[in-house]
N, CA, C and O atoms as a MOPAC input file, in Angstrom:
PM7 MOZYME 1SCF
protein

 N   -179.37000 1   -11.68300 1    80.54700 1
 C   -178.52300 1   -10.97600 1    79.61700 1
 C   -177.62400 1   -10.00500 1    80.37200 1
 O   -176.39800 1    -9.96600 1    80.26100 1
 N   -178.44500 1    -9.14600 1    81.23300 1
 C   -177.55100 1    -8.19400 1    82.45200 1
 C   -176.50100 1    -9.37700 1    82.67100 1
 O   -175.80200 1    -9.52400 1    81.66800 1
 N   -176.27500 1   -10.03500 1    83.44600 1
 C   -175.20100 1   -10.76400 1    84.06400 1
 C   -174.65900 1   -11.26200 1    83.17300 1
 O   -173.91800 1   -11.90000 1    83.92100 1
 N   -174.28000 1   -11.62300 1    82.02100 1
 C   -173.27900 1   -12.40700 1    81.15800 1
 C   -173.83500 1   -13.80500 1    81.27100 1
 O   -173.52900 1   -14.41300 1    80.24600 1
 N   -174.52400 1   -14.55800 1    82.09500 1
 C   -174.70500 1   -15.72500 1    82.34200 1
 C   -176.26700 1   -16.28600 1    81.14300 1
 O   -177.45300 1   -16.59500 1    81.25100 1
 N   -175.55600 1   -16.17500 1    80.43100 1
 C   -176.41200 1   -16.94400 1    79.32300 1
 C   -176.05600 1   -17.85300 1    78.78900 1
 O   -175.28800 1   -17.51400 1    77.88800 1
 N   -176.23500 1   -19.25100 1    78.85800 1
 C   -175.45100 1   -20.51400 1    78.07300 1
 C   -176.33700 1   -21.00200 1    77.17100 1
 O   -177.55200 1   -20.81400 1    77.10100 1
 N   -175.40600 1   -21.83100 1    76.28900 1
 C   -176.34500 1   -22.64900 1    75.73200 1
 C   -175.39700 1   -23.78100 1    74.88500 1
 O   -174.18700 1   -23.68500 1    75.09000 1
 N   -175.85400 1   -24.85200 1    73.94500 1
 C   -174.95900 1   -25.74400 1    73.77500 1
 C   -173.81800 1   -25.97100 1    73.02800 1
 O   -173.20100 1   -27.03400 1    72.96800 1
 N   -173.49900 1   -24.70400 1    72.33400 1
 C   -172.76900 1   -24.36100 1    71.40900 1
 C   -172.87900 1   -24.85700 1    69.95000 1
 O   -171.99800 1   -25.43700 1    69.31600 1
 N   -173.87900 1   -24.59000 1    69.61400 1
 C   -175.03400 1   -24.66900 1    68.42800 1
 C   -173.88100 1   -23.17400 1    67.73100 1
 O   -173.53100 1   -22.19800 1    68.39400 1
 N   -173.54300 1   -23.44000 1    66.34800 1
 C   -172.84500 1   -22.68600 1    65.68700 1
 C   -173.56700 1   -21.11900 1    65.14400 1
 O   -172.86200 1   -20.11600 1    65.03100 1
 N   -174.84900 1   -21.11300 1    64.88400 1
 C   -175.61800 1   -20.44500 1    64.52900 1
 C   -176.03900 1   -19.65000 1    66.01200 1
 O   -176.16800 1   -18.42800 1    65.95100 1
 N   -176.21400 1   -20.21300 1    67.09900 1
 C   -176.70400 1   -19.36500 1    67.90900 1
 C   -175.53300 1   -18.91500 1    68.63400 1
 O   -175.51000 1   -18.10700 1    69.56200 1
 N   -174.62100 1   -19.49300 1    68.13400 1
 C   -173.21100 1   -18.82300 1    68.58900 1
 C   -173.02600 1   -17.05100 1    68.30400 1
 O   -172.83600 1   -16.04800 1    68.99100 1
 N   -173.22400 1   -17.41600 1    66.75100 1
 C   -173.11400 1   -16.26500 1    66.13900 1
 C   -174.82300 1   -15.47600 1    66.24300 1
 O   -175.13000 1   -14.41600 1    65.69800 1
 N   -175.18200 1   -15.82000 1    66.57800 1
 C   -176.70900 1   -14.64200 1    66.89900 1
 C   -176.43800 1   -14.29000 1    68.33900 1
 O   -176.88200 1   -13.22000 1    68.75400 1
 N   -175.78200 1   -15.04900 1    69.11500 1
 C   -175.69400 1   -14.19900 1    70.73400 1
 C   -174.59400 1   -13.22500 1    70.41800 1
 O   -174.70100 1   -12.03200 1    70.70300 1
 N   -173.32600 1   -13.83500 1    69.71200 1
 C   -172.38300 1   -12.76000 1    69.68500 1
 C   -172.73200 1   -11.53600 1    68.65300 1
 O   -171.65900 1   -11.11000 1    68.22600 1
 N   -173.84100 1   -10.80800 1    68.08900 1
 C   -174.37700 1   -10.40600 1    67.66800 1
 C   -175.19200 1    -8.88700 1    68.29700 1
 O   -175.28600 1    -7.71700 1    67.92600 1
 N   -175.80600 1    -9.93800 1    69.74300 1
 C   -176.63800 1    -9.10900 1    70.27700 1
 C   -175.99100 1    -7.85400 1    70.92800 1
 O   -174.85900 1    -7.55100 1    70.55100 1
 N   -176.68700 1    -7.00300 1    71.99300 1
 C   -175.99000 1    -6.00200 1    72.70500 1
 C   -177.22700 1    -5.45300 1    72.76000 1
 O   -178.18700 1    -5.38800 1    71.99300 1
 N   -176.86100 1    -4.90500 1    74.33100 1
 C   -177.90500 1    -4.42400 1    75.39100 1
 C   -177.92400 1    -3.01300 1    74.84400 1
 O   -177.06100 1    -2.28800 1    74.35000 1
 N   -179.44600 1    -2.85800 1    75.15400 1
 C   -179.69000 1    -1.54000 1    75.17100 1
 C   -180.59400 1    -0.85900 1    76.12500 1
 O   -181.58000 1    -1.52900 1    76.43500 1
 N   -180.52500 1    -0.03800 1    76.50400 1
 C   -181.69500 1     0.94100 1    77.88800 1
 C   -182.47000 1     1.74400 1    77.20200 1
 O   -182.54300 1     2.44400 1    76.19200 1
 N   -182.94900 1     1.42500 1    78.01200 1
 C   -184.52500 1     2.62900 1    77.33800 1
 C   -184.37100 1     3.48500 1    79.02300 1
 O   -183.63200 1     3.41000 1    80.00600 1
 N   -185.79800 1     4.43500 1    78.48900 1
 C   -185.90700 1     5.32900 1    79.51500 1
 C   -185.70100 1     5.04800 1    80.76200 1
 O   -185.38800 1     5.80200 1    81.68300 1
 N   -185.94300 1     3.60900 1    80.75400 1
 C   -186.58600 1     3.21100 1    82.31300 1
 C   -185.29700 1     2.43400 1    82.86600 1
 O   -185.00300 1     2.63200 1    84.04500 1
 N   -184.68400 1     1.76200 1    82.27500 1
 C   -183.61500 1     1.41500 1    82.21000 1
 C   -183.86800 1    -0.12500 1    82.48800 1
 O   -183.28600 1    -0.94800 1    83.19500 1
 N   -184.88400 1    -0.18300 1    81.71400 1
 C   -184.74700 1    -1.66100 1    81.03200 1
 C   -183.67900 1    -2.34900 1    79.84600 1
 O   -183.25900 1    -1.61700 1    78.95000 1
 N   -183.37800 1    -3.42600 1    79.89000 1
 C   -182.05400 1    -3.68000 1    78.67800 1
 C   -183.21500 1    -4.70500 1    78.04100 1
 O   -184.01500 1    -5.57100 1    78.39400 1
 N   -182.64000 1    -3.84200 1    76.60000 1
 C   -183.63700 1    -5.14200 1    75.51400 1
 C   -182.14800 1    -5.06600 1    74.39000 1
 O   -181.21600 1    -4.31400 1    74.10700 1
 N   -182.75600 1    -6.49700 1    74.01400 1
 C   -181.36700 1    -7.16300 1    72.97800 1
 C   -181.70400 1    -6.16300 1    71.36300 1
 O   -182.69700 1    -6.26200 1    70.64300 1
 N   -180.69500 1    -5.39300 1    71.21000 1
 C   -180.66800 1    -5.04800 1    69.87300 1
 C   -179.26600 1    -5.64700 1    69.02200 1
 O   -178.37300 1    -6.33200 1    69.52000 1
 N   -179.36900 1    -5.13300 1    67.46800 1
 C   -178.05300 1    -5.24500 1    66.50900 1
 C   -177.05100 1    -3.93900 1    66.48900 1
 O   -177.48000 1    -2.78800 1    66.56500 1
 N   -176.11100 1    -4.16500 1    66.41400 1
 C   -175.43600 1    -2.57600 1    65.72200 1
 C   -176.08100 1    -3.00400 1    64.36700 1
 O   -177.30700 1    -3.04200 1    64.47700 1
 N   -175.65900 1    -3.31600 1    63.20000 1
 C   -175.95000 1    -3.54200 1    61.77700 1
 C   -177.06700 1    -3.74300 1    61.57800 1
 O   -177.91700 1    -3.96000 1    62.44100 1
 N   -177.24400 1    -3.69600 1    60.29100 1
 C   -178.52800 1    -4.66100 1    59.98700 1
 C   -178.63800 1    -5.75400 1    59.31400 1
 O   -179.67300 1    -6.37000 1    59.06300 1
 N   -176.93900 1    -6.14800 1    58.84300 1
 C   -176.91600 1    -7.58100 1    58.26800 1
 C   -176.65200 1    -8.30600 1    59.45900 1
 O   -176.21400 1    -9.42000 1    59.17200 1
 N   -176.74400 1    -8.11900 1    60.67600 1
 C   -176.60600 1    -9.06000 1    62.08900 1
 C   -178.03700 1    -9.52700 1    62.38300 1
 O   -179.13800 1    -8.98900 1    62.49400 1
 N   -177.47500 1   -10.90500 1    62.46600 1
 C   -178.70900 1   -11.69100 1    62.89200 1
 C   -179.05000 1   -12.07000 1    64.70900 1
 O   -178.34500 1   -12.53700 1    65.60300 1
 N   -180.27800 1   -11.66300 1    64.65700 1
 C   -180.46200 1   -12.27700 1    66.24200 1
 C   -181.75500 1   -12.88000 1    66.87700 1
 O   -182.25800 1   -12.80900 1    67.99800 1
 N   -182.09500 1   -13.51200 1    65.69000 1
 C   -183.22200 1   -13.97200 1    66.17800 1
 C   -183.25300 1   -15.13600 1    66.85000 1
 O   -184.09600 1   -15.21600 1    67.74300 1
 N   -182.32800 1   -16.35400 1    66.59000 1
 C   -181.72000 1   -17.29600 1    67.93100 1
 C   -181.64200 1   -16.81300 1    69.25400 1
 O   -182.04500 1   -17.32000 1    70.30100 1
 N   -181.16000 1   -15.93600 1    69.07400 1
 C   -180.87100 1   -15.32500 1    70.51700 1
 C   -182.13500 1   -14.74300 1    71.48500 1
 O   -182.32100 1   -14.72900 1    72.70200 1
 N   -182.83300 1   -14.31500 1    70.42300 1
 C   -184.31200 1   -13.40300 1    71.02000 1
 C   -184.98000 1   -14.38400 1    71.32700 1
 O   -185.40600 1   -14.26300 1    72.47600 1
 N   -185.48000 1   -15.92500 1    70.52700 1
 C   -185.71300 1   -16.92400 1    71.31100 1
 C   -185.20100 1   -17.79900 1    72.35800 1
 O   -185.82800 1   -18.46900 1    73.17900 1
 N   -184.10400 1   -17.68600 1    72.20000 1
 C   -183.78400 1   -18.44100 1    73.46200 1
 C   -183.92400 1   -17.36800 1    75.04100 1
 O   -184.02300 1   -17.77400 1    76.19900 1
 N   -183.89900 1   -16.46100 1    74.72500 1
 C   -184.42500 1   -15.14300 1    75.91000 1
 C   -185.64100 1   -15.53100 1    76.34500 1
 O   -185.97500 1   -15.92600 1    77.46200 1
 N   -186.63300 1   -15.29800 1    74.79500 1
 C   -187.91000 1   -15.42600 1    75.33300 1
 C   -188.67000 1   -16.82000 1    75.69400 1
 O   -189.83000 1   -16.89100 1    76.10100 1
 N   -187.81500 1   -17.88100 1    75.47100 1
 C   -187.64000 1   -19.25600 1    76.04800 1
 C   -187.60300 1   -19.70000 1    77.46400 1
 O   -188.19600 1   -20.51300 1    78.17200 1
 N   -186.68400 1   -18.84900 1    77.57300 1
 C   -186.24000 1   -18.56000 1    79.09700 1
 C   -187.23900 1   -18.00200 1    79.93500 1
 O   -188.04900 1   -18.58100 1    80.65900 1
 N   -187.04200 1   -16.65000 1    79.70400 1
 C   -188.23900 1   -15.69200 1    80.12800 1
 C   -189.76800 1   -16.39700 1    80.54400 1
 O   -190.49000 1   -16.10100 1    81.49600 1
 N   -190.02000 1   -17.59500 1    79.31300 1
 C   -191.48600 1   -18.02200 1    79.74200 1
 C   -191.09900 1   -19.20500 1    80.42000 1
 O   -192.07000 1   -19.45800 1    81.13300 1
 N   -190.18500 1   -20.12600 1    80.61900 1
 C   -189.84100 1   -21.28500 1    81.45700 1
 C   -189.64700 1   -20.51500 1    82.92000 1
 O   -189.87300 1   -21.29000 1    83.84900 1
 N   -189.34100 1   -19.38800 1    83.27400 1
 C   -189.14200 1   -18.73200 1    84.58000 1
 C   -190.84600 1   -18.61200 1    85.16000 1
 O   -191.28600 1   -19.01500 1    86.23700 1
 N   -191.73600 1   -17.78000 1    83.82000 1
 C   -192.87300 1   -17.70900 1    84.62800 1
 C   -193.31700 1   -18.44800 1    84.92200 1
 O   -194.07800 1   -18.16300 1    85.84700 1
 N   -193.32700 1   -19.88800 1    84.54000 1
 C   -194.19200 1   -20.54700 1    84.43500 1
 C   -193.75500 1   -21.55500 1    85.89500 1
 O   -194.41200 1   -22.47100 1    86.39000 1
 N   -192.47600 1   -21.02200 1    86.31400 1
 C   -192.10300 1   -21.94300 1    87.65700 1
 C   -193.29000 1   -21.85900 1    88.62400 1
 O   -193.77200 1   -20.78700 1    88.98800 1
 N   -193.73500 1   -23.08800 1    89.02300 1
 C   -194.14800 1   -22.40200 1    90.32100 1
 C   -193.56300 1   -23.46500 1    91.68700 1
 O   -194.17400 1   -23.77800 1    92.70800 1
 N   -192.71200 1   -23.70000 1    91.41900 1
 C   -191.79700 1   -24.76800 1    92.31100 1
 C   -191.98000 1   -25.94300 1    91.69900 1
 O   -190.95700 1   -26.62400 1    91.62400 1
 N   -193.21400 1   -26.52300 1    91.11400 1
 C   -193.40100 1   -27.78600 1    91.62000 1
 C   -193.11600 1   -28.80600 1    90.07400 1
 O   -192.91000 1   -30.02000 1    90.09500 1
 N   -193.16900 1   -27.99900 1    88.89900 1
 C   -192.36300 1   -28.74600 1    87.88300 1
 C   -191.61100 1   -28.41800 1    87.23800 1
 O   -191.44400 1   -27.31000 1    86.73000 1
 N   -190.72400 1   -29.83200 1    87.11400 1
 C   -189.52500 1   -29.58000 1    86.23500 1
 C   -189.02700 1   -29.12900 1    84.64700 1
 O   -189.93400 1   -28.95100 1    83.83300 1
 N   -187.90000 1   -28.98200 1    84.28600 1
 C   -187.85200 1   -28.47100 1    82.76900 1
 C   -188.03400 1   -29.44700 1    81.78500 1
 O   -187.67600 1   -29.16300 1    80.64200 1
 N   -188.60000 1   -30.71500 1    82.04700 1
 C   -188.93700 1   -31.89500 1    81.42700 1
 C   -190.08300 1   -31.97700 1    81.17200 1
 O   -190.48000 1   -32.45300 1    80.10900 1
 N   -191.04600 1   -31.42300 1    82.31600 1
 C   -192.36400 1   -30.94700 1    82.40800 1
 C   -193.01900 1   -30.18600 1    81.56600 1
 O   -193.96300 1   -30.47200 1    80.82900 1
 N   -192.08400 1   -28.53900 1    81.82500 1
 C   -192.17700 1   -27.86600 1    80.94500 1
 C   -192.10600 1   -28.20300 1    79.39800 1
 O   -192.99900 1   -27.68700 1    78.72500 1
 N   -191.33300 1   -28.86100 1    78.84100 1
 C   -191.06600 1   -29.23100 1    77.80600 1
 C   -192.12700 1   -29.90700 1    76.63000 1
 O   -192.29600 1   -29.83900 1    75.41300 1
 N   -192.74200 1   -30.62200 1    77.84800 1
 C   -193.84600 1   -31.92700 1    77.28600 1
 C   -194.50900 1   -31.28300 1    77.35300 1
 O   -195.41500 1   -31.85600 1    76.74900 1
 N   -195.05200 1   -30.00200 1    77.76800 1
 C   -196.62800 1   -28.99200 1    77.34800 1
 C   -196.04700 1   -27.78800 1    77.69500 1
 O   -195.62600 1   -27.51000 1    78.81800 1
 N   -196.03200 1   -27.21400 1    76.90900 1
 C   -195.01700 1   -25.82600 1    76.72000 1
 C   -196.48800 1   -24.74500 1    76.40400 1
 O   -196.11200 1   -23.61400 1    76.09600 1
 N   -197.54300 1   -24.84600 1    76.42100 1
 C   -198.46100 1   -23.99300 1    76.58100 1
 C   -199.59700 1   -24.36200 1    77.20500 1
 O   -200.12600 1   -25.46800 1    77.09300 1
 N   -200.18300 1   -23.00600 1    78.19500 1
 C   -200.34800 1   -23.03000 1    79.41600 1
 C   -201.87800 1   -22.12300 1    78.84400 1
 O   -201.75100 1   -21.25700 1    77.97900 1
 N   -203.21600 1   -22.43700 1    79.41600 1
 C   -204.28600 1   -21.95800 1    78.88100 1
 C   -204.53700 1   -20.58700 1    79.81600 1
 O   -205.49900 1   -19.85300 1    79.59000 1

């Protein structure tokens, strides 16, 4: 989210939930996705983060995002 480099397939709905979001810092100066409004939706967006987020941990070199895909939970 820091870097701008967030894609995705241009799904109309998550179009409008990323353009939605906006960074925010906390103390520590962590950025977490909030709304200005509260009729803004962003819950597309918060999943595809936290999509991400768990396809990163779960790298450990040796499989792919096809891998991942076909068992997406890890005991």
């Amino acid at each position: 989210m820091r870097s701008g480099r967030l894609r995705h397939d241009g799904n109309p709905v998550l179009e409008w939930c990323v353009g939605n979001v906006v960074g925010k810092p906390d103390r520590r100066g962590n950025l977490y996705p909030t709304k200005q409004r509260p009729e803004q939706k962003i819950d597309a967006a918060v999943a595809l983060m936290m999509a991400i987020g768990r396809a990163m941990a779960a790298d450990d070199g040796q499989a792919d995002l096809m891998e991942f895909l076909r068992n997406p939970v890890f005991g």
